[in-house]
Steps between C-alpha positions, in 0.01 A plus 500: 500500500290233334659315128298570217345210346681336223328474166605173284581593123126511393419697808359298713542530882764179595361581873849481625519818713154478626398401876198543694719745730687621205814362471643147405370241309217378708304255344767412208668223730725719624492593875345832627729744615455492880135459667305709349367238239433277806337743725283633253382082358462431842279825563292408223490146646375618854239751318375167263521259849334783711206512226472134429436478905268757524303365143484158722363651822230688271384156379500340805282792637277489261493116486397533894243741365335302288454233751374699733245654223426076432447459862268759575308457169446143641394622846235734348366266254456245783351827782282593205333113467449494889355810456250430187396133710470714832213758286354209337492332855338797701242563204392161555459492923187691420347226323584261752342734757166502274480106528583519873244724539295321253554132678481650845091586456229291616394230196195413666353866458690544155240466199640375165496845377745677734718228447514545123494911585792444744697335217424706241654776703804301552517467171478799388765653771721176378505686118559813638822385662636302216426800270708749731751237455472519098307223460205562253213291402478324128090419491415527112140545463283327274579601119839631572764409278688176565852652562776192565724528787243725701214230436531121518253355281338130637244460294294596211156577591232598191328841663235703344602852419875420541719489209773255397816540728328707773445411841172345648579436842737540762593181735771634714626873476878585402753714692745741467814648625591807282491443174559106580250282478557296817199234388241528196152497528353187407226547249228323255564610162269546211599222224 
């Protein structure tokens, strides 16, 4: 039959009396009263071990995981480049076969005018491709708004009918990819 614990004067518990299996002194200095104290610390001691091994193996899995995660991130970022260069690529063959075609015709029966046609067409199949691609076209015409970044002014130019800070001309047309202007137009300006 298990002691009841002994109170001190002011009622406290002294803890004398009390073990973790119920009998003894366990914990007070003195020694347990057989094994039970010891079997059931080194229970508790397997469970803790057993938990603190299976806590590790849980971080090394996911560790692995998240290498494996950076590893194929990596390999699709690079498949997805070779992929974007390969569309860009094939878009562009056709052009090439346009000048092929274009160079491969006989000069000497060629007037000046279906040589300028012939480009023109190039040309034109040229913007097409870029703008499948994204690409669009900055080409301000005359007495639009000088806008910085989109526009590159190189000179002021005095134009009749075109206000102060509008453009009067265009030299070389601007690009863009998106939203991002890739290369401004370069303009004359109204001073």
């Amino acid at each position: 039959m298990n002691e009841p614990e002994k109170r001190d004067a002011g009622g406290e518990a002294t803890g004398e009396g009390s073990c973790c299996c119920g009998g003894g002194a366990c914990g007070q200095g003195a020694e347990p009263e057989g094994e039970c104290c010891g079997d059931a610390v080194d229970a508790k001691l397997a469970e803790l071990e057993a938990r603190l091994a299976d806590a590790e193996a849980a971080r090394l899995r996911a560790l692995a995981d998240f290498q494996n995660y950076q590893r194929r991130a990596l390999a699709n970022e690079q498949e997805a480049k070779v992929q974007g260069r390969t569309a860009v690529v094939q878009s562009l063959l056709t052009l090439l076969d346009h000048f092929d075609i274009a160079l491969s015709q006989d000069h000497t029966k060629a007037t000046a005018e279906q040589i300028v046609g012939g480009v023109k067409m190039i040309r034109e199949e040229f913007i097409k491709v870029l703008q499948s691609h994204g690409v669009g076209l900055i080409n301000p015409a005359r007495g639009e708004e000088f806008t910085p970044g989109r526009h590159e002014a190189i000179m002021q130019q005095a134009a009749e009918g075109v206000e102060s800070g509008r453009v009067v001309s265009t030299f070389q047309m601007g690009y863009t990819l998106g939203e991002r202007v890739v290369r401004p137009a370069k303009v004359a300006v109204a001073p």
